[in-house]
C-alpha positions, 0 to 999 in steps of 0.5 A: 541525468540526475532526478528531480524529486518533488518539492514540498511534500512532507507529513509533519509530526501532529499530521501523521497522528492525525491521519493515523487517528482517523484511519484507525478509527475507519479500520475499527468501525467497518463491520469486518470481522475483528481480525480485519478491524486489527490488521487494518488498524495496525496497517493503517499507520504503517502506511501513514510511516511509510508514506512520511519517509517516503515523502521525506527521503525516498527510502522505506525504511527496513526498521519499518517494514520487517517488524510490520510484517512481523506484527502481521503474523502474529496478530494473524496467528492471535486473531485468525490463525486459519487465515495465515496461509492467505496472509502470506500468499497474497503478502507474496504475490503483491511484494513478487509483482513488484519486485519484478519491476524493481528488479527490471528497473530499479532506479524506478522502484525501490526494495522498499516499495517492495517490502511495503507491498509485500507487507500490505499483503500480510495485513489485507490478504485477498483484499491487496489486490483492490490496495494495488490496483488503485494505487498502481492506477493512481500513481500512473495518472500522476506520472501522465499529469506530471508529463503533460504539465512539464513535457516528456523531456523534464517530466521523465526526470520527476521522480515521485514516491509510490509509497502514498499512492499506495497507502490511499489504495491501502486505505481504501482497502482497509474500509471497503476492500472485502466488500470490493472483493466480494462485489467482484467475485459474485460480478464474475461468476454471474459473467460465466453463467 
């Protein structure tokens, strides 16, 4: 059965600077500390490309995500060097979670996605968690609306990108992402008590 992909959905040119204009200055005016003001600038339109291509071809493309990645390291390693081991874990983590997925269902998800989750990692660090959360959740919800308005039948064959679920997760997590970690982290340990 072949796919049907959802229409009309681009990112023009002067709309992907925008929207990477605006996130940028969001990543630079959160009271972070400067290394996170960096990533997530840096971030920021890496996750306005990677939703444009997507959007447009399906494909994340690899001229994106391996230099991204490399840019992750070396910013880390330039403005936070005792930060690169959680730059690379929590890069590990979120890519390793969803290549399980891809590897059990890869006509469901890309390598690209993949990459792109594994790269959101290097640049957010513990704060990926709170980017995959919401977009993982946001792109199920869209799956469920996309079900109901066209039926199991129609709406099983509706494929949809994950990359902007993602990126909204990603950007949220570049503004409020080590607030929400810290928020949780003192909810839990008050929870053991």
């Amino acid at each position: 059965m072949p796919e049907t992909r959802t229409k009309g959905l681009r990112l023009r040119v002067g709309d992907q600077v925008l929207l990477s204009l605006v996130l940028v200055l969001a990543a630079l005016a959160v009271h972070h500390t400067t290394a996170q003001r960096l990533l997530g600038a840096s971030l920021a339109v890496v996750l306005v490309l990677a939703t444009a291509r997507d959007l447009k071809s399906r494909r994340i493309p690899n001229w994106l995500t391996g230099p991204a990645a490399v840019w992750a390291l070396i910013l880390g390693a330039l403005v936070h060097p005792s930060g690169l081991a959680d730059q690379a874990i929590a890069g590990l983590i979120a890519g390793g979670f969803l290549f399980i997925f891809a590897a059990i269902y890869p006509k469901g998800l890309g390598m690209g996605d993949v990459k792109l989750a594994f790269v959101m990692g290097l640049y957010l660090s513990s704060s990926v968690a709170v980017a995959m959360i919401i977009g993982l959740v946001g792109s199920a919800l869209a799956g469920v609306l996309v079900l109901i308005s066209r039926g199991v039948k129609e709406g099983r064959k509706v494929g949809m990108p994950l990359a902007p679920f993602l990126a909204v997760g990603g950007a949220i997590a570049i503004v409020a992402g080590p607030e929400i970690v810290h928020w949780y982290s003192v909810h839990q340990s008050l929870s053991v008590r």
